[in-house]
N, C-alpha and C positions, 0 to 999 in steps of 0.2 A: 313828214308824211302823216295822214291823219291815218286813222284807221280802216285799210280797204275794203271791212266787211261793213261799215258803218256807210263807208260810201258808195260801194253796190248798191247796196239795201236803199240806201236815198233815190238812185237814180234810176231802178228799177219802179219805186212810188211817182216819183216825174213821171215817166214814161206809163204806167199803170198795169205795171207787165208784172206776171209770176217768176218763182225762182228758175224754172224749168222751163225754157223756151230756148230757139233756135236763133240763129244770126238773121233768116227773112220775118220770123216773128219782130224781132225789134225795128228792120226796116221797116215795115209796113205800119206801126203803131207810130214811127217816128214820123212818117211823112202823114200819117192820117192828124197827126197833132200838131204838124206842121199847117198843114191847112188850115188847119180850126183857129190858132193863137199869131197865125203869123199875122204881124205888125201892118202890111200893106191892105191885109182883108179886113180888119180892125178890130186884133189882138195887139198883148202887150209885149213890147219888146223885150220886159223882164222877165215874162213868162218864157217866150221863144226863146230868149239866152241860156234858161234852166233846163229848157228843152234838148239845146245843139248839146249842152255840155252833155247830159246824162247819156245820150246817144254818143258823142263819141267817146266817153270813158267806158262802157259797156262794150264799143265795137274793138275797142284796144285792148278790153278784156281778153274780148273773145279771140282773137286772130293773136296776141299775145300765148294763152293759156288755155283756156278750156270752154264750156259751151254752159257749164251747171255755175250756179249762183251759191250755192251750199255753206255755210260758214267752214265746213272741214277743206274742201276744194278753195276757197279762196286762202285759208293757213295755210293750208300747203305750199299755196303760190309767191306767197309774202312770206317765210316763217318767221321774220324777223321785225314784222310790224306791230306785234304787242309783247314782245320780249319783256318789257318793262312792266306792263301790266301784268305781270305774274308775277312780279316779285313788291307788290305793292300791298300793304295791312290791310 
């Protein structure tokens, strides 16, 4: 598993969203940028694939966990995802 604050944080930047937003906030930015890049209206399909993912790893967040993006609130959630990296020189 990579590190889930590094991958918030990425798909949060996809989406062009802040740390502090609600579950309709990211609906509504997802389909607004679904419109824009989808592939049929003539966007990129690689762009819309970066799109689906970040939207549903965020929606899995949330209905998972919690609603805040926060690096303390996602340790929380994961504590065991940089385990290593603290015992590293």
């Amino acid at each position: 598993m990579q590190n889930p604050i590094k991958e918030i944080e990425y798909a949060l930047d996809i989406l062009g969203l802040p740390k502090l937003i609600t579950k309709d906030d990211i609906k509504k930015q997802y389909h607004f940028l679904a419109k824009k890049y989808h592939p049929d209206l003539g966007g990129s399909a690689f762009q819309m694939e970066e799109i689906n993912h970040a939207y549903q790893y965020l929606m899995k967040y949330i209905e998972e966990f919690r609603y805040t993006f926060d690096e303390e609130e996602i340790s929380k959630q994961f504590p065991g995802a940089d385990h290593a990296q603290r015992f590293k020189p």
